[in-house]
C-alpha positions in Angstrom: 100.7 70.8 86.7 103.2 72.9 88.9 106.8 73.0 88.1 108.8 71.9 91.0 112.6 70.9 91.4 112.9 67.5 92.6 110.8 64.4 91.1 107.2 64.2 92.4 107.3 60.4 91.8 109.7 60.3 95.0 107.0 60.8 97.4 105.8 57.3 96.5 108.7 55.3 96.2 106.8 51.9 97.0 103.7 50.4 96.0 100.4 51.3 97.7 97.0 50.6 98.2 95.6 54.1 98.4 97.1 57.1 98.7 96.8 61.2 99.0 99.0 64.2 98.5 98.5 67.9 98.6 101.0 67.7 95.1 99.4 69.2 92.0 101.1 66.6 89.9 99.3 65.1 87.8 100.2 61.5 88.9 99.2 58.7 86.6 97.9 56.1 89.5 94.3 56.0 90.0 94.0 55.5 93.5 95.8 58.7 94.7 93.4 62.0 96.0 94.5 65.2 96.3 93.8 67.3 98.7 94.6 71.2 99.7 97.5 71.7 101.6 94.6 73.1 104.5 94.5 72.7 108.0 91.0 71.0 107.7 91.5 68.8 104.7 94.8 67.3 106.8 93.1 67.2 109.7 95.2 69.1 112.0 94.8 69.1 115.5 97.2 70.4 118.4 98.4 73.2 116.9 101.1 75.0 119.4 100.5 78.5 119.6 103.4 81.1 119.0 104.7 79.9 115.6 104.4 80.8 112.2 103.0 78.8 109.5 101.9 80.5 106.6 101.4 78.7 103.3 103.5 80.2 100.5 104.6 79.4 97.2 108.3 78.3 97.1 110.5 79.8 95.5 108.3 83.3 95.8 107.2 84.7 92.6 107.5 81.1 90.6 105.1 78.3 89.7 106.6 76.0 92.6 104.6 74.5 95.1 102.4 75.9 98.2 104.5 75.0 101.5 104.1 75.7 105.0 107.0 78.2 105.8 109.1 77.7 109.1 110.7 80.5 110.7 113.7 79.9 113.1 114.7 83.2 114.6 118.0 83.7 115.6 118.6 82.4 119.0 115.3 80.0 118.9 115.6 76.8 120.7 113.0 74.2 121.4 109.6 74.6 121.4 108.8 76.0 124.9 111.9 78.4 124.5 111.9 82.0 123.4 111.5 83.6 120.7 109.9 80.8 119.5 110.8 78.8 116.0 109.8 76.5 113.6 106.2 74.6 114.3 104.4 72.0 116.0 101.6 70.3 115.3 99.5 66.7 114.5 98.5 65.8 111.2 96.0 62.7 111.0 95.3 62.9 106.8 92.2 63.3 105.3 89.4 60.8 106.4 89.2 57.3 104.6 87.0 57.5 101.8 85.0 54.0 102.2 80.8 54.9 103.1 80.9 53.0 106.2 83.7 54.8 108.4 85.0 58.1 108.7 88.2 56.7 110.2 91.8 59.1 109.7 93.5 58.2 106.7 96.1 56.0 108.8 94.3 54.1 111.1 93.1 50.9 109.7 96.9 50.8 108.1 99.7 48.2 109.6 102.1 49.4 106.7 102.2 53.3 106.0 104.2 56.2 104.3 104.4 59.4 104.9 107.0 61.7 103.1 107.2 65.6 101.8 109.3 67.8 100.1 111.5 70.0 102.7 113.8 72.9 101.3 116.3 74.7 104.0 116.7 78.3 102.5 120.0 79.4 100.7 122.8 80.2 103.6 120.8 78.0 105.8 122.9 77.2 109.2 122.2 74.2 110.6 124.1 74.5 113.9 124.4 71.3 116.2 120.7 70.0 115.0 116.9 70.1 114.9 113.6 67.9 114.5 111.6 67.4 111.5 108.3 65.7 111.0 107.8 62.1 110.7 105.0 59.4 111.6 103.9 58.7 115.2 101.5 56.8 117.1 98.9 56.1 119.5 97.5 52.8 122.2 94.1 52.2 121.9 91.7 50.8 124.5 90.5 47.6 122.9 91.9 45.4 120.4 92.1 46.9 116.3 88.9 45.9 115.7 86.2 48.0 114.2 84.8 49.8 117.4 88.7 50.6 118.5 89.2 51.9 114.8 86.5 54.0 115.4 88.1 55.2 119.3 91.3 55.6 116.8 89.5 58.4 114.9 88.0 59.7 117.6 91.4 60.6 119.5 92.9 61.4 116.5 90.1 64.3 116.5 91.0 65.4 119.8 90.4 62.8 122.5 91.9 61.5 125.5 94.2 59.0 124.4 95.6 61.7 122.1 97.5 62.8 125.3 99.4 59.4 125.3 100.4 59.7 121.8 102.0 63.4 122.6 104.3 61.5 125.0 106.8 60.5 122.6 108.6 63.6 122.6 110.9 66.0 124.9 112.3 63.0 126.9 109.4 61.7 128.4 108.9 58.8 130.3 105.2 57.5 131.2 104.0 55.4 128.6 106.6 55.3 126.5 105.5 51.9 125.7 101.9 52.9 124.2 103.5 55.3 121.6 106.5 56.1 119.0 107.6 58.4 117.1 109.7 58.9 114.0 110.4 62.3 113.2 113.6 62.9 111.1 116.4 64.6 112.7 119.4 67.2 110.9 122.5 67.5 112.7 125.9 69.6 111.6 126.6 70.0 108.4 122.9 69.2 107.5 123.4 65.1 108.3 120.3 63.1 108.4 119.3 60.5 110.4 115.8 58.9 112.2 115.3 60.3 115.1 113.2 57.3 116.8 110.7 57.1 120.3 110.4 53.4 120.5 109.9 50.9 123.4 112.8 49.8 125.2 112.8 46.0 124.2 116.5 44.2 123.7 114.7 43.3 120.2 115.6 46.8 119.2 118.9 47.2 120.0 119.6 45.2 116.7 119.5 49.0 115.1 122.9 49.1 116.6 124.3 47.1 113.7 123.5 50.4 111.8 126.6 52.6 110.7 125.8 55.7 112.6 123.5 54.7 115.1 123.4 56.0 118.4 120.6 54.5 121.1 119.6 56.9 124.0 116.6 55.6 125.8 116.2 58.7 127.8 115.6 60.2 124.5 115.2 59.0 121.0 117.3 56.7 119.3 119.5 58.4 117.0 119.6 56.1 113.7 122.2 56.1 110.5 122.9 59.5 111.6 124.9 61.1 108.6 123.7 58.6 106.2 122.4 61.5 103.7 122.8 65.1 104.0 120.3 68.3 103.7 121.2 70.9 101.0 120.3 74.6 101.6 119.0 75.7 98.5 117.4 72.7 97.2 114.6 70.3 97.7 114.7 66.9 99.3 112.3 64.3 98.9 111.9 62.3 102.4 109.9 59.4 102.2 109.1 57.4 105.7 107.7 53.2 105.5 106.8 52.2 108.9 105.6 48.2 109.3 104.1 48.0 112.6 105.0 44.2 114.0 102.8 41.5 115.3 102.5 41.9 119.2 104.6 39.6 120.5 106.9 39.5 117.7 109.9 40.9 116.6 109.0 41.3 112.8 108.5 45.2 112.4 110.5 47.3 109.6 111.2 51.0 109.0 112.8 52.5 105.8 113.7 56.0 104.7 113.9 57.1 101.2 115.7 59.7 100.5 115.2 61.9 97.2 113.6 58.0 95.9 116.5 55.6 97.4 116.0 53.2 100.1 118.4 55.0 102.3 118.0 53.7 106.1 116.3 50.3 106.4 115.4 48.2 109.0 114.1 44.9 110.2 113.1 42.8 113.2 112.3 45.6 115.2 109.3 46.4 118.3 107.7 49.3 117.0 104.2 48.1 119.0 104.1 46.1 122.4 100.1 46.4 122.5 97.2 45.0 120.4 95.0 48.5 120.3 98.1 50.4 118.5 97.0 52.3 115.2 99.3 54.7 113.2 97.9 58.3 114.5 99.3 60.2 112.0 102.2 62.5 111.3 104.2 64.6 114.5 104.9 67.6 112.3 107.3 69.5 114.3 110.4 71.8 113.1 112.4 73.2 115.8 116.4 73.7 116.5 117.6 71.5 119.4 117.8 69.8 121.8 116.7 71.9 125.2 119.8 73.7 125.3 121.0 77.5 124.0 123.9 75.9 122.1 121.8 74.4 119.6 119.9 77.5 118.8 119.1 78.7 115.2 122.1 81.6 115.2 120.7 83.6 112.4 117.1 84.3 111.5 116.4 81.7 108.4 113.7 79.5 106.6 112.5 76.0 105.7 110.3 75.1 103.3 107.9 71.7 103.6 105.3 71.0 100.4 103.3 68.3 98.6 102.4 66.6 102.2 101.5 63.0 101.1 100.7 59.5 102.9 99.6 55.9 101.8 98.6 52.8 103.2 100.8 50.0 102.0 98.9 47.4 104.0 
């Protein structure tokens, strides 16, 4: 069993149907694999070349976990910028376990969650903001049946609709309504918040009732912004349930737990407009910014991301 800082049980703050984690701990539920923190066993795909992403133990020279290691150069901005910083890339879990299908771990899922451990490096500057990983999705041709499940796997290996799911990101536009995106967000100080691609329904705008909620439908919504903070210098457990709703309905739900408390929570919401929507997997992306210099990293500094884990609730 590793030695870590924070409480593995975190990861899973809810119950689930089946699970996996790159963690070592030993965790006492049956129906939980582990896996290597490996490109292969995670089933990465799209990896953005330029970055650095080695796997390290954190803190060096200790029994802690293997992480991926993000470097933000000083000056680093956004992922097209240069020098470049952080990492981007999709992350579709290992492949379900059942004999008959070989679907990604998320796909046949209406109710998932994804979380890690993230630690921003002592002195860590956080500037104006920057992304962090989070679920996303994809539109699939046909309705969720077995043969779209097994289109769902296929794009999440690399096929065309995998371009659609890539489009909520950067501001864009076309098909905003056959995707989202959830990645987590740090602003000043290190304040959280979900930093949401969803469709632009009136349904939605009932995230407004939120404290700290901000909606920008040229870009993502900015949600409960400041309702936890990042410490540099220690772990925190983020922990992402996404309920996809019945099309035609406003009955979706998001909740973030943060470090094992139900933090940001959500209801009545449009994450899905189409019938051939599965859960693609997880936009793992750390960059500072917005597309602007002002939001650049303005030192060179370090984050931290470990025990990479994901269930199916439903």
């Amino acid at each position: 069993m590793t030695t870590t800082l924070y409480d593995p049980s975190h990861l899973f703050p809810v119950r689930f149907a089946k699970a996996f984690t790159t963690s070592t701990y030993h965790f006492t539920a049956p129906n939980i694999d582990h896996v290597l923190l490996d490109d292969k066993a995670l089933r990465v795909s799209r990896v953005a070349s330029g970055f650095s992403r080695k796997i390290v133990t954190c803190p060096a020279g200790t029994p802690g976990p293997q992480a991926w290691e993000a470097i933000y150069p000083k000056d680093s901005y956004k992922p097209s910028a240069s020098p470049r910083g952080g990492f981007s890339f999709y992350l579709a879990g290992p492949p379900a376990s059942d004999s008959t299908t070989d679907f990604s771990f998320f796909a046949a899922a209406r109710e998932v969650l994804f979380s890690y451990a993230v630690k921003f490096e002592h002195g860590f500057l956080f500037n104006k903001g920057g992304k962090l990983p989070g679920p996303c999705t994809l539109r699939l041709y046909s309705s969720p049946s077995f043969t779209s499940l097994r289109r769902c796997r296929r794009h999440l290996d690399g096929g065309a609709d995998e371009e659609v799911a890539c489009r909520c990101s950067g501001g864009r536009q076309e098909d905003r309504d056959r995707c989202f995106s959830l990645r987590l967000m740090w602003r000043a100080d290190g304040a959280g918040e979900i930093y949401a691609y969803l469709p632009n329904v009136p349904e939605n705008d009932v995230l407004l009732s939120i404290p700290g909620t901000v909606k920008d439908t040229s870009f993502g919504w900015s949600i409960a912004r400041g309702s936890f903070f990042f410490a540099p210098g220690r772990w925190t457990v983020v922990a992402q349930r996404v309920k996809l709703n019945d099309v035609g309905s406003a009955n979706g739900e998001l909740e973030l737990f943060v470090d094992g408390v139900s933090t940001i929570k959500a209801s009545g919401l449009v994450i899905s407009t189409h019938l051939d929507t599965c859960v693609r997997g997880a936009q793992m992306q750390t960059f500072f910014g917005g597309g602007s210099p002002d939001w650049a990293s303005p030192q060179d500094q370090r984050a931290y991301f470990a025990d990479i884990s994901g269930a199916m609730l439903s």
